[in-house]
C-alpha positions in Angstrom: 0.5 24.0 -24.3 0.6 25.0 -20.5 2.9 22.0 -18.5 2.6 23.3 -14.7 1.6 21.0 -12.2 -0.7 22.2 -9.2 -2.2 19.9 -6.9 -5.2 20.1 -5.1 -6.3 17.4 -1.7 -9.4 15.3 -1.7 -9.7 13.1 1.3 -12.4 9.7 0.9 -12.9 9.6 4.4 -14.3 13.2 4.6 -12.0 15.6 4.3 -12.1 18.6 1.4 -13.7 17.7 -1.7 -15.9 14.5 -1.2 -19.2 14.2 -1.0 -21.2 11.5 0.5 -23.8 10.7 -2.1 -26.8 8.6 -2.6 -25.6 5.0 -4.1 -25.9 5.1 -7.9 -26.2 1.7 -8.5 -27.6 -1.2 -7.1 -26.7 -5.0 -6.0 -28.3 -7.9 -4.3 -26.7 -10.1 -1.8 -25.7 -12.6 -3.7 -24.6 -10.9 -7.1 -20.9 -10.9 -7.8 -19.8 -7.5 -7.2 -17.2 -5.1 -8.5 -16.8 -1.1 -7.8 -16.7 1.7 -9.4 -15.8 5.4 -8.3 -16.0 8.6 -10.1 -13.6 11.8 -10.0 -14.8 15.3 -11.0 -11.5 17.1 -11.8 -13.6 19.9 -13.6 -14.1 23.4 -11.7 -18.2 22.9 -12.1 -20.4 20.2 -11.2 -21.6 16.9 -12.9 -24.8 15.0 -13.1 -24.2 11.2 -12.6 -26.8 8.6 -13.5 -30.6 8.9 -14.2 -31.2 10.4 -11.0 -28.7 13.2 -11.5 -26.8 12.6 -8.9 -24.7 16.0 -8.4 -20.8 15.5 -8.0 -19.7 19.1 -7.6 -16.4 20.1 -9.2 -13.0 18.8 -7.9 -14.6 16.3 -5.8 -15.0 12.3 -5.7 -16.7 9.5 -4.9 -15.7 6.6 -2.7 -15.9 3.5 -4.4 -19.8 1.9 -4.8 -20.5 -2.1 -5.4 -22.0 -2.4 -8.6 -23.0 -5.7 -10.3 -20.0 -7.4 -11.7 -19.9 -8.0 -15.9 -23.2 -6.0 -16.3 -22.8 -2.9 -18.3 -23.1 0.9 -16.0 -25.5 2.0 -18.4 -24.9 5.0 -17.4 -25.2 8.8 -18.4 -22.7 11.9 -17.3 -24.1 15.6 -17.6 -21.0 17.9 -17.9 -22.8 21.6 -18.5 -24.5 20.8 -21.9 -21.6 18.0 -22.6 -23.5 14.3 -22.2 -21.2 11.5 -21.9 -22.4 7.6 -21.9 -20.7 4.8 -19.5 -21.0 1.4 -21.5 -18.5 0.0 -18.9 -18.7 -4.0 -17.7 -16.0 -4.3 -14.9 -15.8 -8.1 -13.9 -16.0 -9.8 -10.5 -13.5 -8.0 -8.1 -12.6 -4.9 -10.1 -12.4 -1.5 -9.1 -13.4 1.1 -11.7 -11.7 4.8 -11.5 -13.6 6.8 -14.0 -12.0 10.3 -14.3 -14.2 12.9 -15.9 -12.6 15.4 -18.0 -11.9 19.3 -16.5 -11.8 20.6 -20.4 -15.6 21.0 -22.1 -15.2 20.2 -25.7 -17.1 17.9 -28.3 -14.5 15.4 -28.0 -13.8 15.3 -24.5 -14.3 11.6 -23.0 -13.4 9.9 -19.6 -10.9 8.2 -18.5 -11.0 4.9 -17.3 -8.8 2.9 -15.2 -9.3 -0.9 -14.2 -7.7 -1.8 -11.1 -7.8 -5.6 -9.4 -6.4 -4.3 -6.2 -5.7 -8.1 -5.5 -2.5 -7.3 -3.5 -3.9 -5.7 -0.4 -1.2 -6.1 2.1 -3.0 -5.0 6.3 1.2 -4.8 7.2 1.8 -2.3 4.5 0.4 1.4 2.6 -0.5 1.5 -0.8 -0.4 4.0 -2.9 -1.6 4.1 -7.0 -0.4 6.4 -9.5 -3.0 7.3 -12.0 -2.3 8.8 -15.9 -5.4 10.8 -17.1 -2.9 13.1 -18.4 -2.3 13.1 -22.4 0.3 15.8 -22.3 2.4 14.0 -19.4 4.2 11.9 -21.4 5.6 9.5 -17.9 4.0 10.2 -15.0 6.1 9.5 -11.7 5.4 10.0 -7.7 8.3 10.5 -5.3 9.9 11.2 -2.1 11.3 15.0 -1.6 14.3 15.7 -1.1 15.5 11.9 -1.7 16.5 10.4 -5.1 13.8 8.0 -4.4 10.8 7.0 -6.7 7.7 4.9 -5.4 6.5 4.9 -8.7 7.5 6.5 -12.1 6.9 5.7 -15.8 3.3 5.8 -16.0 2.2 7.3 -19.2 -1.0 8.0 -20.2 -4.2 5.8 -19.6 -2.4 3.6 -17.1 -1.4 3.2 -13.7 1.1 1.7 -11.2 0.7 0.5 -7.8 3.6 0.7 -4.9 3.5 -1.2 -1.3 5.4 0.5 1.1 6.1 0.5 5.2 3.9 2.9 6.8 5.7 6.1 6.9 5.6 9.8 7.4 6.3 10.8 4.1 6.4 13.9 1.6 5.6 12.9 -1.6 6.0 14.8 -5.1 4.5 14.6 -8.8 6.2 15.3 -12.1 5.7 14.6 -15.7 9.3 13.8 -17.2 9.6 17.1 -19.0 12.8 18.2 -16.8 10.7 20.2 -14.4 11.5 19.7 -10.7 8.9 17.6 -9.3 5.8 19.4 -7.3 5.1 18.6 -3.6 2.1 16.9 -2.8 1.0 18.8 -0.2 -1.9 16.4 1.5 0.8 13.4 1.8 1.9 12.6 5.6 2.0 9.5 7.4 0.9 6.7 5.1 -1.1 4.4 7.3 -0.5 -0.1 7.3 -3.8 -1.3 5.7 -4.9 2.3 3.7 -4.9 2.5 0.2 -4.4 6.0 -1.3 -4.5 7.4 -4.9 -2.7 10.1 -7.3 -4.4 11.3 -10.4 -2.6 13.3 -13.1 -4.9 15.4 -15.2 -4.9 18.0 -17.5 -7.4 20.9 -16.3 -9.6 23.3 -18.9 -6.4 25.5 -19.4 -4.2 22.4 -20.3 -2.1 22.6 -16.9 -1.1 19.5 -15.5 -2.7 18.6 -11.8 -3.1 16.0 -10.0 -4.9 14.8 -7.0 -4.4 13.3 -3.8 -6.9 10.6 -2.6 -7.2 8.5 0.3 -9.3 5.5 -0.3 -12.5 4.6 0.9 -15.7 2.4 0.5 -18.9 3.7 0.7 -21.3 1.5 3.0 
């Protein structure tokens, strides 16, 4: 099994791979609301919902209200792999659904349920996402400091860190003994922004991960 870690930049406010797409699911104005958002880490693209919404490889969503403790219903097309959402986030709860990189008959999502009840305007925060099964402890840090933000996330969960906007370089690593991997996209964490990591495993069983920068779509 291949443990490398390369990282690759998505930007939800625009930058690299993310798309602005039509909304996949709908609300009314006085439904309780949660959201959900959806991450291609495959190299080819995926059909979200019944009206195939295209995501194209490496690229995300920004998170879409959807109506809170009603099931998605709905349907992923990965290249001739088909992959059912059954998911009911509740009132206030952002969904990160991760969609495999490997094709294979028993490939499935992952799916991570985040509160985000601790927004803080004064501070940056920054979540550390496991959709790695081969990264046993997943941890994000500063280079060149013996400093971790975050560390001992291991697969299927994640862990959150506030911190004082800063310009930072941040680095990856699976706790293997390899010297953590620079994340090349990190810089000045802004007061008020939210930003993401995601550890994966692509179709050749290297460990990536990706660099996200919240957003909302409208």
């Amino acid at each position: 099994m291949i443990l490398s870690l390369r990282v690759l930049f998505l930007s939800l406010l625009g930058l690299g791979g993310v798309q602005a797409a039509p909304s996949l699911y709908s609300t009314g104005p006085d439904e309780p609301t949660a959201y959900v958002r959806f991450v291609n880490t495959a190299e080819h693209s995926a059909q979200l919902g019944k009206d195939s919404v295209v995501l194209a490889g490496q690229s995300a969503t920004a998170f879409q209200p959807v109506r809170a403790g009603h099931p998605l219903d709905g349907v992923i097309m990965m290249g001739a792999q088909r992959l059912t959402l059954q998911d009911q986030p509740a009132e206030g709860q952002f969904l990160t659904i991760v969609l495999p990189a490997k094709q294979a008959a028993d490939s499935q999502v992952s799916r991570f349920l985040d509160p985000v009840d601790d927004f803080n305007a004064a501070k940056a925060s920054v979540t550390l996402y496991n959709a790695a099964t081969t990264c046993s402890q997943a941890s994000l840090s500063v280079q060149g400091r013996d400093l971790r933000l975050v560390q001992g996330v291991v697969p299927g969960k994640l862990a959150r860190r506030q911190i004082n906007p800063a310009q930072l370089a941040l680095a990856v690593a699976c706790e293997d003994g390899r010297a953590p991997i620079a994340l090349p996209a990190s810089g000045l964490l802004q007061a008020g922004e939210r930003y993401s990591v995601i550890v994966y495993e692509s179709a050749q069983s290297a460990v990536q991960a990706l660099w996200l920068q919240d957003g909302m779509q409208d």
